[in-house]
C-alpha positions as CSV (number, residue, x, y, z in Angstrom):
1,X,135.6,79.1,118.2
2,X,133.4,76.2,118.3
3,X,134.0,73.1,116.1
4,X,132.7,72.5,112.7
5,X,133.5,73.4,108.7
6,X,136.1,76.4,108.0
7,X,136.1,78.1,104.9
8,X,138.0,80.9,103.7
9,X,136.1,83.7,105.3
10,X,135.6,81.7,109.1
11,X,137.4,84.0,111.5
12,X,140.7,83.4,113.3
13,X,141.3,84.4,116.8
14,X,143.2,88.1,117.0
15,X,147.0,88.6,117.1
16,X,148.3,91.1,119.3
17,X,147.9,94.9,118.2
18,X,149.7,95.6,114.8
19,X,150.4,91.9,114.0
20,X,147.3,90.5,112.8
21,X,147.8,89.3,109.1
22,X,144.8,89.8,107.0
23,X,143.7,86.7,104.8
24,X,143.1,87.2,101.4
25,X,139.6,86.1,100.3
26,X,137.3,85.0,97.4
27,X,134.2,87.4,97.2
28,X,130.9,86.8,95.7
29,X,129.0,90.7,95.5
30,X,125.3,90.0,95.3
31,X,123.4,93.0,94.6
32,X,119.9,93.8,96.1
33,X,118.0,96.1,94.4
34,X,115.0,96.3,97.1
35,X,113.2,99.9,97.8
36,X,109.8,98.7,98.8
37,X,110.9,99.0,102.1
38,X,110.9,102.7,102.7
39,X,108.8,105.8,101.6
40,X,111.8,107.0,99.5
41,X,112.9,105.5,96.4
42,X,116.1,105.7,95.0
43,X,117.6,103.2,96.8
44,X,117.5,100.2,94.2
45,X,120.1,102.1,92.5
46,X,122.3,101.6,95.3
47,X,124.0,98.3,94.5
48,X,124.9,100.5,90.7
49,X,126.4,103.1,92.4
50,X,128.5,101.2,94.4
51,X,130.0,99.4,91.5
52,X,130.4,102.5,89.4
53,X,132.8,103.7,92.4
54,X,135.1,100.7,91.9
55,X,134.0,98.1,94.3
56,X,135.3,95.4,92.9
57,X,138.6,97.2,91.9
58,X,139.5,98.6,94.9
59,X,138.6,95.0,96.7
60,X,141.4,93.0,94.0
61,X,143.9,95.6,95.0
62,X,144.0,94.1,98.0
63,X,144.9,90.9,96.9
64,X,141.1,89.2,96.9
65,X,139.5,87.8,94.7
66,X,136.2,89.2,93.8
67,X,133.0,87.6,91.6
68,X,130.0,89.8,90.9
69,X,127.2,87.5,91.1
70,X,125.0,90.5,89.5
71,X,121.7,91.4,91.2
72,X,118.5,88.8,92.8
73,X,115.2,89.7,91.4
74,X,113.5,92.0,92.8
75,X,110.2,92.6,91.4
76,X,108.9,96.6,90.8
77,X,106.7,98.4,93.4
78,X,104.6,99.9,90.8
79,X,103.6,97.0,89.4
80,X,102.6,95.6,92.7
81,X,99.7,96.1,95.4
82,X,101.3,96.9,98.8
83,X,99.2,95.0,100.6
84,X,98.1,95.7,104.5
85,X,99.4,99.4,105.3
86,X,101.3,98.5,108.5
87,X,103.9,96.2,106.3
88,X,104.0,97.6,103.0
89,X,105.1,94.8,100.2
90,X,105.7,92.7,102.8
91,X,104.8,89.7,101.0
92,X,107.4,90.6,97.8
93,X,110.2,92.0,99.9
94,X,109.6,88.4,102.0
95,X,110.5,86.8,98.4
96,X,113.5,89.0,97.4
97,X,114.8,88.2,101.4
98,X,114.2,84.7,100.7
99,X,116.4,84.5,96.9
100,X,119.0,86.6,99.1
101,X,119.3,83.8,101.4
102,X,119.5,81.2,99.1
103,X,122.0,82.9,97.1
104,X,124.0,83.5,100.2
105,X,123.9,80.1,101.5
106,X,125.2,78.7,98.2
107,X,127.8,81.5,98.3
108,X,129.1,79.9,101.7
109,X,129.1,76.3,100.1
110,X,131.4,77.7,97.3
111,X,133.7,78.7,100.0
112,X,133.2,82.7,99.4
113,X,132.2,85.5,101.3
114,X,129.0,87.2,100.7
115,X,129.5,91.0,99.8
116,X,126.1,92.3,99.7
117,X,125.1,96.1,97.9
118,X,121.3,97.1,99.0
119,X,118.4,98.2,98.7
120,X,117.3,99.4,101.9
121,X,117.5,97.2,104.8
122,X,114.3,95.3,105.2
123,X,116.9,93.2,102.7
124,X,118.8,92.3,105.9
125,X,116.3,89.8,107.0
126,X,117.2,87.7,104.0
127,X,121.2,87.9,104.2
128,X,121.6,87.3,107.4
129,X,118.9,83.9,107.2
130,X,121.4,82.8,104.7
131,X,124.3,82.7,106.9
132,X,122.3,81.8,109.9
133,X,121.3,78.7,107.8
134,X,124.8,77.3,106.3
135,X,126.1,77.4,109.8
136,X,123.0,76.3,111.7
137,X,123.3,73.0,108.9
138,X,127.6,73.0,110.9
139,X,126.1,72.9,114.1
140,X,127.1,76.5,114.7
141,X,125.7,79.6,115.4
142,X,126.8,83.5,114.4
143,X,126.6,86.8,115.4
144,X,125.4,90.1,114.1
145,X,127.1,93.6,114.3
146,X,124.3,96.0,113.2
147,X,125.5,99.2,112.4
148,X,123.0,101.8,112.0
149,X,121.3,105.0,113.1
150,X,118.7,103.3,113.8
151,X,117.3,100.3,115.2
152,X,115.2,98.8,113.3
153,X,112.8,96.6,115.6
154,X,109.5,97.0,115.0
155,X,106.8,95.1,113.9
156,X,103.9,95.6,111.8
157,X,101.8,96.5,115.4
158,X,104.3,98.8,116.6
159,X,105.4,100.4,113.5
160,X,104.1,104.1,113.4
161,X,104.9,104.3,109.1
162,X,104.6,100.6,108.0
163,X,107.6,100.4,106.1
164,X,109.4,97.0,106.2
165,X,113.1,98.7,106.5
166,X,112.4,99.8,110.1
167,X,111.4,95.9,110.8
168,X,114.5,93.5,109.9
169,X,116.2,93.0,113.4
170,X,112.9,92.4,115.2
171,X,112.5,89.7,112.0
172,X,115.8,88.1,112.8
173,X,115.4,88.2,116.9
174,X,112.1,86.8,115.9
175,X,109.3,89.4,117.0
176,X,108.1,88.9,113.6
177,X,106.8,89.5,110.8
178,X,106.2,85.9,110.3
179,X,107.2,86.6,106.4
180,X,110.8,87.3,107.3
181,X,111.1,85.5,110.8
182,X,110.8,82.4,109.5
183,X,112.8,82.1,106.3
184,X,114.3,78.4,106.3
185,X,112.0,77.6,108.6
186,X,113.6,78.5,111.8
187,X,113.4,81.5,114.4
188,X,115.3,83.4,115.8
189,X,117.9,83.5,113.2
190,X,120.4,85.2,115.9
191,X,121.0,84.9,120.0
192,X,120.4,88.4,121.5
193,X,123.7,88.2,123.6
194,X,125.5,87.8,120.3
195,X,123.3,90.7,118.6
196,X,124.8,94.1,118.8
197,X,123.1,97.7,118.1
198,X,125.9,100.3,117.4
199,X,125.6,103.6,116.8
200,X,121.9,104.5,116.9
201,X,120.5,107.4,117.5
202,X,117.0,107.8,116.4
203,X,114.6,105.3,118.2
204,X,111.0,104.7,118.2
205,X,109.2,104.8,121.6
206,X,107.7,101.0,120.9
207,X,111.2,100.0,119.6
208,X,112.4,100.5,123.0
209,X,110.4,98.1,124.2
210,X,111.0,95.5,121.5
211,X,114.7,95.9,122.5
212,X,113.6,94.8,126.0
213,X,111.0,92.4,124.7
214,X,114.3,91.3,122.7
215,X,116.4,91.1,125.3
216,X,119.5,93.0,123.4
217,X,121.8,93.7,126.2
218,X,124.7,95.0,123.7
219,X,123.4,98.4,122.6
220,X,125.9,101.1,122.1
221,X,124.0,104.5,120.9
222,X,126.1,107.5,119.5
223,X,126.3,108.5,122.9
224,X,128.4,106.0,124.4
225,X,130.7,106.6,120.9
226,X,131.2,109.9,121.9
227,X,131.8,109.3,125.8
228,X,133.4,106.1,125.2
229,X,135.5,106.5,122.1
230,X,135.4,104.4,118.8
231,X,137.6,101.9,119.8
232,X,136.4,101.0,123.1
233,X,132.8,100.7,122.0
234,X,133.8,98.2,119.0
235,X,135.9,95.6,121.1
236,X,133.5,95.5,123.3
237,X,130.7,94.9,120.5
238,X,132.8,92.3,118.4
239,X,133.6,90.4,121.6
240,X,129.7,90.1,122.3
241,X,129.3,89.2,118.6
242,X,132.0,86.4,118.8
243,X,130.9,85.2,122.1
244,X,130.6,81.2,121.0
245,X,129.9,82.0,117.4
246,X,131.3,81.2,114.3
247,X,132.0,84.9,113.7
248,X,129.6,87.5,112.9
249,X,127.9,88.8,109.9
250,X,128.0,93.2,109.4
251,X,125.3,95.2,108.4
252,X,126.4,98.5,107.4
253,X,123.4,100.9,107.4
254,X,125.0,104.0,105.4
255,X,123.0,107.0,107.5
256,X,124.9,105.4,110.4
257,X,127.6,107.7,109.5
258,X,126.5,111.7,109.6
259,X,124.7,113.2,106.7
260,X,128.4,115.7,106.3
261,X,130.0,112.6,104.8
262,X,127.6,110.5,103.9
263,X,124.3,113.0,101.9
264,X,123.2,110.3,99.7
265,X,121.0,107.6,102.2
266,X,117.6,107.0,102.6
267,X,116.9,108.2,106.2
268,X,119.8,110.3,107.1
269,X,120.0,111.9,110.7
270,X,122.6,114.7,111.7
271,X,124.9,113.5,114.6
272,X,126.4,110.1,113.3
273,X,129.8,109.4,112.9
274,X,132.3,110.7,111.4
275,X,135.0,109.6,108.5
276,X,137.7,108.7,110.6
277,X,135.2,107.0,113.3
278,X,133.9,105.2,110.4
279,X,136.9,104.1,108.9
280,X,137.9,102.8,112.3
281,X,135.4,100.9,113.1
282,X,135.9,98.6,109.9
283,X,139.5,98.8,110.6
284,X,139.1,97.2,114.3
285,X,137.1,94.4,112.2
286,X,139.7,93.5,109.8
287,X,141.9,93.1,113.2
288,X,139.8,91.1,114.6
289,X,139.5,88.7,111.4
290,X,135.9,86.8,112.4
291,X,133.7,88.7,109.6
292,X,131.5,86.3,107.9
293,X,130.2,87.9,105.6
294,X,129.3,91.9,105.1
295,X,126.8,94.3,103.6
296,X,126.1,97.7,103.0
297,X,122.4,99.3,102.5
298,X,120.6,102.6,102.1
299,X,122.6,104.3,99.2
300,X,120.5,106.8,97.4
301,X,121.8,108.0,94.8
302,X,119.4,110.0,93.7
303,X,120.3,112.4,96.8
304,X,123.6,111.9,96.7
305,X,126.2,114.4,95.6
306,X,128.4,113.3,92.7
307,X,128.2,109.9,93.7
308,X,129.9,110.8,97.4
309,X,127.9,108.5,99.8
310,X,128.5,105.3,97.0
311,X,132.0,106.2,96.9
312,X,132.8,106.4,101.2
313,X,130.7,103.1,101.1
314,X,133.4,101.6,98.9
315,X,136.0,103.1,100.8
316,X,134.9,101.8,104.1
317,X,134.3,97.8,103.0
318,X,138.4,98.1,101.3
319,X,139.0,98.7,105.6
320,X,136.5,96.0,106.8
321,X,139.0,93.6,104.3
322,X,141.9,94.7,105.5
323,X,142.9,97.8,103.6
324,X,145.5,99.9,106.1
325,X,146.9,103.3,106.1
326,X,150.3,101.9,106.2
């Protein structure tokens, strides 16, 4: 780990198997009401639904200590203009991204972690600038684990629907949009060797190119998952992540997991992974103890099933801090 600040949340290097001892930790959840980035709505109601199943609860259980720092403004699409077709509200979701990051930032100078409840995950571009920026201001650099079905990497010119969601990663690697890119006033926000894809499955033809463009060497579709196993796939991915970093940041895109377990996201696709897989791959990151900060995006409740997707989404950040089976 390089030198600089620690706080409460900086990582520690692993134990051997079955002897790491999880830190306790002070939380701040910030909630991100943000649907402007997809066609469907119902996805500002995420960060609710995610409380209503306990979150903060099941989090003090574990012997944290947990602040809800309520939700950052976002404003309402129907009271807005969505500007130029290929980025949709580009210019407002560039705003909300921006209070995110600042909210984050001064989360990490309190000494918390930042628990973040989305929206869908054009809000990404804004979390992850915030903890880009407190450690870039330490001399330090992070990673980023991005869990999702998808990749999200295009850009307004490659983006066949012109919804802002599909675009965050290609913001943070710096292919733009300039709105998002260059929050703070810096880009890239992240190192492609310390960038990892895991778990997609549904790519655009041009995002296969911005990968390349990107230069994102650590790509792990469903595929490898299946060939592979779980565990394989995620030491490999955290060590990439870690690689001369402070630790990573975690974005948990919800339709990651398959639409079986998890009904109620915004773009689900059949073939993800499954409960177990899921819960292990949070588990191997409370091992491994270098998690900066954490999120989790694309609840919808509004085609959920009794509040199931909102509920495993709880469920899985109680293993990415530490909760065990025994």
């Amino acid at each position: 780990m390089s030198k600089g600040i620690e706080i409460q949340s900086t990582a520690r290097s692993p134990l051997p198997s079955g002897a790491q001892v999880q830190p306790t930790r002070s939380i701040r959840v910030l909630g991100v009401p943000l649907d402007m980035g997809a066609s469907r709505r119902g996805v500002d109601m995420g960060p609710s639904a995610m409380r209503v199943a306990g979150l903060e609860a099941r989090l003090e259980v574990l012997g944290h200590q947990v602040t809800d720092g309520g939700n950052i403004l976002v404003e309402i699409a129907e009271t807005q203009a969505f500007g130029h077709k290929n980025a949709r509200y580009l210019k407002q979701i560039a705003e909300t991204c921006t209070r995110t990051a600042e909210a984050v930032v001064e989360t990490l100078e309190q000494g918390m972690t930042p628990l973040v409840l989305g929206g869908d995950h054009s809000l990404a571009a804004g979390s992850v600038s915030g903890v880009a920026e407190f450690y870039r201001r330490h001399n330090q650099k992070i990673g980023l684990v991005w869990i999702d079905a998808h990749s999200d990497i295009n850009t307004p010119e490659t983006s066949p629907s012109g919804n802002v969601h599909g675009m965050p990663l290609a913001a943070l690697l710096g292919l733009g949009p300039e709105a998002l890119s260059n929050i703070f006033g810096f880009s890239p926000k992240i190192a492609p060797e310390n960038t990892v894809l895991l778990g997609v499955r549904d790519i655009d033809a041009a995002e296969r190119d911005n990968i390349r463009r990107a230069g994102l060497a650590e790509v792990y579709t469903m595929r490898d998952i299946d060939e592979r196993g779980m565990r394989v796939v995620m030491e490999e991915a955290l060590r990439a992540a870690g690689r001369g970093t402070a630790g990573y940041h975690v974005s948990l895109d919800m339709d990651w997991i398959d639409p079986e377990d998890a009904p109620g996201v915004g773009t689900p696709v059949r073939g993800g992974a499954t409960y177990r897989e899921a819960h292990l791959a949070m588990e191997i990151i409370a091992d491994h103890g270098r998690m900066l900060s954490f999120e989790m995006v694309e609840v919808n409740p509004v085609i959920d099933e009794h509040n199931r997707t909102a509920d495993l989404a709880v469920e899985l950040a109680c293993s990415a801090f530490g909760k065990k089976i025994l």
